[in-house]
C-alpha positions as CSV (number, residue, x, y, z in Angstrom):
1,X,53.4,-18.5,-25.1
2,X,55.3,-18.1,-21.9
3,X,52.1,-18.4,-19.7
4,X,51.6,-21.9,-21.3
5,X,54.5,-23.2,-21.2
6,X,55.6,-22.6,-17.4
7,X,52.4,-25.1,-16.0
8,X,53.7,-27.6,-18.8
9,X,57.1,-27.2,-17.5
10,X,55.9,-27.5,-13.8
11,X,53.3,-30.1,-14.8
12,X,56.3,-32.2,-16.6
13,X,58.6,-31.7,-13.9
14,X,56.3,-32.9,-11.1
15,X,55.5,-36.1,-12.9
16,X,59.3,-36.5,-13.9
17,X,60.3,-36.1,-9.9
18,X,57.4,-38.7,-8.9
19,X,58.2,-41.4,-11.3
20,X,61.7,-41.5,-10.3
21,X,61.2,-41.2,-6.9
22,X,58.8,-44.2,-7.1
23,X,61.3,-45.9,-9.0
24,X,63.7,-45.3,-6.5
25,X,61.8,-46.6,-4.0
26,X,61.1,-49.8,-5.5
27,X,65.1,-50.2,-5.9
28,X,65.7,-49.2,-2.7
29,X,63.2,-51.7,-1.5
30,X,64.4,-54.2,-3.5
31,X,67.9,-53.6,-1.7
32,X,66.8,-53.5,1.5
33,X,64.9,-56.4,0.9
34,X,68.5,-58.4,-0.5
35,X,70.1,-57.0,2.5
36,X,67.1,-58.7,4.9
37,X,67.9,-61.5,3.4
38,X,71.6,-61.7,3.3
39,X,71.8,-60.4,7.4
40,X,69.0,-63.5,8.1
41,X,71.7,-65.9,6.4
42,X,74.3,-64.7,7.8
43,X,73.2,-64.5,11.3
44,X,74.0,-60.3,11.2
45,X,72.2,-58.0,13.4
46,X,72.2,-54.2,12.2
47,X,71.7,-50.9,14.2
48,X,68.5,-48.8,13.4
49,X,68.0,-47.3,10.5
50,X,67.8,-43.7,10.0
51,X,65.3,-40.7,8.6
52,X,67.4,-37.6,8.4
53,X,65.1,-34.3,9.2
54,X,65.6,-30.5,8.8
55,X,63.6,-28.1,9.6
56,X,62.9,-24.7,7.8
57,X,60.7,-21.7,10.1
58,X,59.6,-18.9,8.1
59,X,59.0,-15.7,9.4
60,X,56.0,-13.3,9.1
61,X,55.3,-10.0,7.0
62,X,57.4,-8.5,10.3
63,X,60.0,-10.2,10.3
64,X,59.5,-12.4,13.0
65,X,60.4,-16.0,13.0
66,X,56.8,-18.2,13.5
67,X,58.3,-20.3,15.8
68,X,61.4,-21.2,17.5
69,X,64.0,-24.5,17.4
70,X,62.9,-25.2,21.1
71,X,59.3,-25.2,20.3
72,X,59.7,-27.4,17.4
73,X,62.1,-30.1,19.1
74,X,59.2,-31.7,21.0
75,X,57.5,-32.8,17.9
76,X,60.8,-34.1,16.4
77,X,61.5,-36.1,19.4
78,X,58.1,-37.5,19.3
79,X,58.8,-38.7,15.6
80,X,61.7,-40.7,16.6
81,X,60.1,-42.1,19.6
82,X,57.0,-43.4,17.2
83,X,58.8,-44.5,14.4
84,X,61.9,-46.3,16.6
85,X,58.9,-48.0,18.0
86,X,57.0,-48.7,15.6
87,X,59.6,-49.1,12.5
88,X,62.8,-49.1,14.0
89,X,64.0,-46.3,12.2
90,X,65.4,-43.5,14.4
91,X,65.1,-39.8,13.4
92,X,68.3,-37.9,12.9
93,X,68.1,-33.8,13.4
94,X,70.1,-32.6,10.1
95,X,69.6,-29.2,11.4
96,X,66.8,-26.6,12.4
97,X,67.1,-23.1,10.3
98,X,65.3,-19.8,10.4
99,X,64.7,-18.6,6.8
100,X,66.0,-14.8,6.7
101,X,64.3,-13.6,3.7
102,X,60.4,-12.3,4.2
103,X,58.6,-14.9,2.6
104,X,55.5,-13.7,-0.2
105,X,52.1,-14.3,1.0
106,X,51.6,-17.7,-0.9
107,X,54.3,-18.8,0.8
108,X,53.3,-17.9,4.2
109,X,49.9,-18.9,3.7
110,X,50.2,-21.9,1.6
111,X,47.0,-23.4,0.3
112,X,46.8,-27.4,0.5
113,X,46.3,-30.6,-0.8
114,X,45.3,-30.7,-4.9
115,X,45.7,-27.0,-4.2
116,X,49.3,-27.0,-3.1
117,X,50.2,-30.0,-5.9
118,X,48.8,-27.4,-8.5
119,X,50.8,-24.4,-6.9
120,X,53.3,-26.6,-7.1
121,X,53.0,-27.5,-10.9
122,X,53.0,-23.5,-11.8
123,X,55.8,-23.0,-9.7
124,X,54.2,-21.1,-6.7
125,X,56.6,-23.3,-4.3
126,X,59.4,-21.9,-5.7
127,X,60.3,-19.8,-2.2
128,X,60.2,-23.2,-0.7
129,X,62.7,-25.1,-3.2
130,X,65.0,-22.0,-3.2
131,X,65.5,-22.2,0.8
132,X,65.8,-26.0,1.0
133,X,69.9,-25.8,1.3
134,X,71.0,-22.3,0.9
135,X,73.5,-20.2,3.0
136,X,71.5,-16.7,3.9
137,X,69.6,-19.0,6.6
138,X,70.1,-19.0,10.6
139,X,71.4,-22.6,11.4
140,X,70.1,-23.5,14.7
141,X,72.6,-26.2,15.1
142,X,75.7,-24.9,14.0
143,X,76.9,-23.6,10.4
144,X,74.5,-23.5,7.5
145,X,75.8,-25.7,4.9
146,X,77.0,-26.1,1.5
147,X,76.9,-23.0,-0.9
148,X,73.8,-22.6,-2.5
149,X,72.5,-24.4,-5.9
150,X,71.6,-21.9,-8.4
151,X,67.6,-22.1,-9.3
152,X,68.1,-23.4,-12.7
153,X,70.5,-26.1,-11.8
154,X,67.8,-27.4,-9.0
155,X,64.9,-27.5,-11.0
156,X,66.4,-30.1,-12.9
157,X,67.6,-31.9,-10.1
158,X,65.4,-35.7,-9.2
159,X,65.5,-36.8,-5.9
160,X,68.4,-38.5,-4.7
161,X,68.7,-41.7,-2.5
162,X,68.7,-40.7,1.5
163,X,68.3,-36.6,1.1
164,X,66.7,-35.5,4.2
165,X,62.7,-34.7,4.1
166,X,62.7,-31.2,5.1
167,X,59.8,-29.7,7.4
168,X,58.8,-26.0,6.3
169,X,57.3,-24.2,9.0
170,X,54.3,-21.6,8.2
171,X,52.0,-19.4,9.3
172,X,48.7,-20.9,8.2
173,X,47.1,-23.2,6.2
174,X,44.1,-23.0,3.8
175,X,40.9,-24.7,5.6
176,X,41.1,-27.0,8.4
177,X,44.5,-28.7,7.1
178,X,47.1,-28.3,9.8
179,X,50.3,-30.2,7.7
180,X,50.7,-31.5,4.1
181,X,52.6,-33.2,2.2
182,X,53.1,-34.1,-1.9
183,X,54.6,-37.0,-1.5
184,X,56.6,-38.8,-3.9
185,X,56.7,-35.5,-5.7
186,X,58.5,-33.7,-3.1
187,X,61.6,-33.8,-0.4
188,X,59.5,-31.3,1.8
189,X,56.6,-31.1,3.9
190,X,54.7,-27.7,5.7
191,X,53.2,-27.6,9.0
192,X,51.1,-24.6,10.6
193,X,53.4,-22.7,13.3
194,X,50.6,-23.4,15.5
195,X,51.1,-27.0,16.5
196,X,54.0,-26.1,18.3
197,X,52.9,-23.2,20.7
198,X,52.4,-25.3,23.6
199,X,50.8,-22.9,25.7
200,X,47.9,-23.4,22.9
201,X,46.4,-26.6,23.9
202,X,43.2,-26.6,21.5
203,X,46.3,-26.1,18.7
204,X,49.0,-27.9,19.9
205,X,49.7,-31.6,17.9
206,X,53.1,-33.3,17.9
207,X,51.8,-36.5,16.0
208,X,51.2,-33.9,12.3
209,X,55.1,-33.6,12.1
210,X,55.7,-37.3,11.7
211,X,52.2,-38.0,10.0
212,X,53.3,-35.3,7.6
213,X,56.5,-37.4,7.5
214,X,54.8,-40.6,7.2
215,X,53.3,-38.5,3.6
216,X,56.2,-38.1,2.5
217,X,57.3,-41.3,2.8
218,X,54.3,-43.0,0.9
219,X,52.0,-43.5,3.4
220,X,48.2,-42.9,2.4
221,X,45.4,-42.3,5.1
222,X,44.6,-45.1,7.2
223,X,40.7,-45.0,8.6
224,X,42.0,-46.8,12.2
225,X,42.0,-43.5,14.4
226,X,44.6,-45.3,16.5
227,X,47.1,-45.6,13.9
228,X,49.6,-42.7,13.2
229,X,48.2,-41.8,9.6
230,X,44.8,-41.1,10.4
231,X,43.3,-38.1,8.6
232,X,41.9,-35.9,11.5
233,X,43.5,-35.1,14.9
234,X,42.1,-32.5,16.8
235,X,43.7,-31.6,20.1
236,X,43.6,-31.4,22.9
237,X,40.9,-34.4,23.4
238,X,41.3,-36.4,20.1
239,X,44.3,-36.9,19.2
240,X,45.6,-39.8,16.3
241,X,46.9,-42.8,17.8
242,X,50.5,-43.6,16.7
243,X,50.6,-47.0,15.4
244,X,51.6,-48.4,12.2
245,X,50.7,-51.8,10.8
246,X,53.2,-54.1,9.1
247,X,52.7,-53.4,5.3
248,X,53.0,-49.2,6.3
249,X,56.6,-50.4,8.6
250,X,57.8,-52.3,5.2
251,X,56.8,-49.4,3.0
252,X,58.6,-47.0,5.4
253,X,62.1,-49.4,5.2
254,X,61.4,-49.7,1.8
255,X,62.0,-45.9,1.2
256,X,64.6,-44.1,-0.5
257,X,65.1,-41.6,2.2
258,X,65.5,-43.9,4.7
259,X,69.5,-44.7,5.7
260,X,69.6,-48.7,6.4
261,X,71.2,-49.7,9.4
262,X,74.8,-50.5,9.8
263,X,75.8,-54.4,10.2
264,X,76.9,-54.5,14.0
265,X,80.2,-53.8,14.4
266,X,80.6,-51.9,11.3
267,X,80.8,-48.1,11.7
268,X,77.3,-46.3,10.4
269,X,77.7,-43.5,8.3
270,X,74.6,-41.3,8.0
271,X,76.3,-37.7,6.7
């Protein structure tokens, strides 16, 4: 009985999280879209708006971390210099951990795609969603935060207006798939340790951290190889492009993780 219940749960759970977060969206873009409106009447300007980011690095059967804050910061500076650019929306570094525990080998090696939505339904992510804000972490940037949310309580959790989109580093993933994302299912996105050993040029990619991003902010593929959410990019020759078209900037703004800018001369306050 057990065995059949847990993928209804999961299956139930991961519908329940994606229809509210859609619906979020569509309020939030509603909102922004009232606020447009409002700062075009009124004459206001407003600073950039803001994507918080943290970033969670695994470590291998060993014990060693898969990669290290330095390595990663390249491709997190690249995100805010394509989506200031392109969206107006600056990245904000929430903070860059190193998970302590040894993570199990489905973690590690995460499969992708329908596979990793499916390992998601019958709760094979759950090492992922018990990391995303706990306190037995290394912060990178200072203190780790808040104590941790007991399982139970998260798991009934729905995403929440401007929660960061966390990036979990690991090892590998199944096939050719460097990065994935779930979407509006999920707060979280993975990316192979690879793309940021820069000494590897045939691996190293800093546009898959912000496509990944781009995911989970409701971007689908786009089949322009110059724009940013491209399906393939294969360094070091053939890289994705980085631009985004006008209804992908709007969907971006439109997004509940996104922070909206502050009316100029009003102090921001992004957490």
């Amino acid at each position: 009985m057990n065995r059949l219940l847990r993928p209804l749960t999961g299956l139930g759970r991961t519908l329940g999280r994606t229809t509210l977060g859609l619906t979020l969206d569509l309020a939030s873009g509603l909102a922004r879209a009232g606020e447009a409106a409002a700062d075009s009447l009124g004459g206001r300007d407003r600073s950039p708006a803001v994507l918080r980011v943290r970033v969670l690095i695994l470590r291998d059967g060993k014990g060693v971390p898969l990669t290290t804050p330095e390595a990663v910061q390249p491709a997190l500076n690249t995100a805010d210099r394509i989506l200031r650019q392109e969206v107006g929306v600056r990245v904000r570094v929430a903070s860059i951990r190193t998970v302590v525990e040894i993570p199990p080998d489905a973690a590690l090696n995460p499969r992708a795609n329908k596979a990793l939505l499916l390992d998601d339904v019958l709760g094979r992510t759950e090492f992922y969603r018990r990391h995303l804000d706990t306190v037995d972490t290394v912060d990178a940037a200072g203190p780790a935060d808040a104590a941790r949310i007991p399982d139970a309580v998260r798991s009934l959790l729905p995403p929440v207006l401007a929660v960061p989109i966390t990036v979990i580093v690991v090892r590998q993933i199944a096939g050719n798939t460097t990065g994935c994302s779930l979407g509006s299912s999920a707060d979280w996105v993975i990316a192979q340790a690879a793309l940021f050993d820069a000494a590897n040029t045939d691996s190293y990619d800093e546009t898959v951290l912000v496509h990944e991003l781009g995911h989970a902010l409701n971007l689908p593929h786009h089949t322009d190889r110059s724009n940013l959410m491209a399906p393939e990019s294969s360094p070091p020759d053939r890289i994705r492009g980085t631009r985004l078209v006008g209804w992908q900037r709007a969907l971006i703004q439109a997004n509940r993780h996104v922070i909206p800018g502050a009316v100029s001369g009003t102090a921001p306050d992004h957490g």
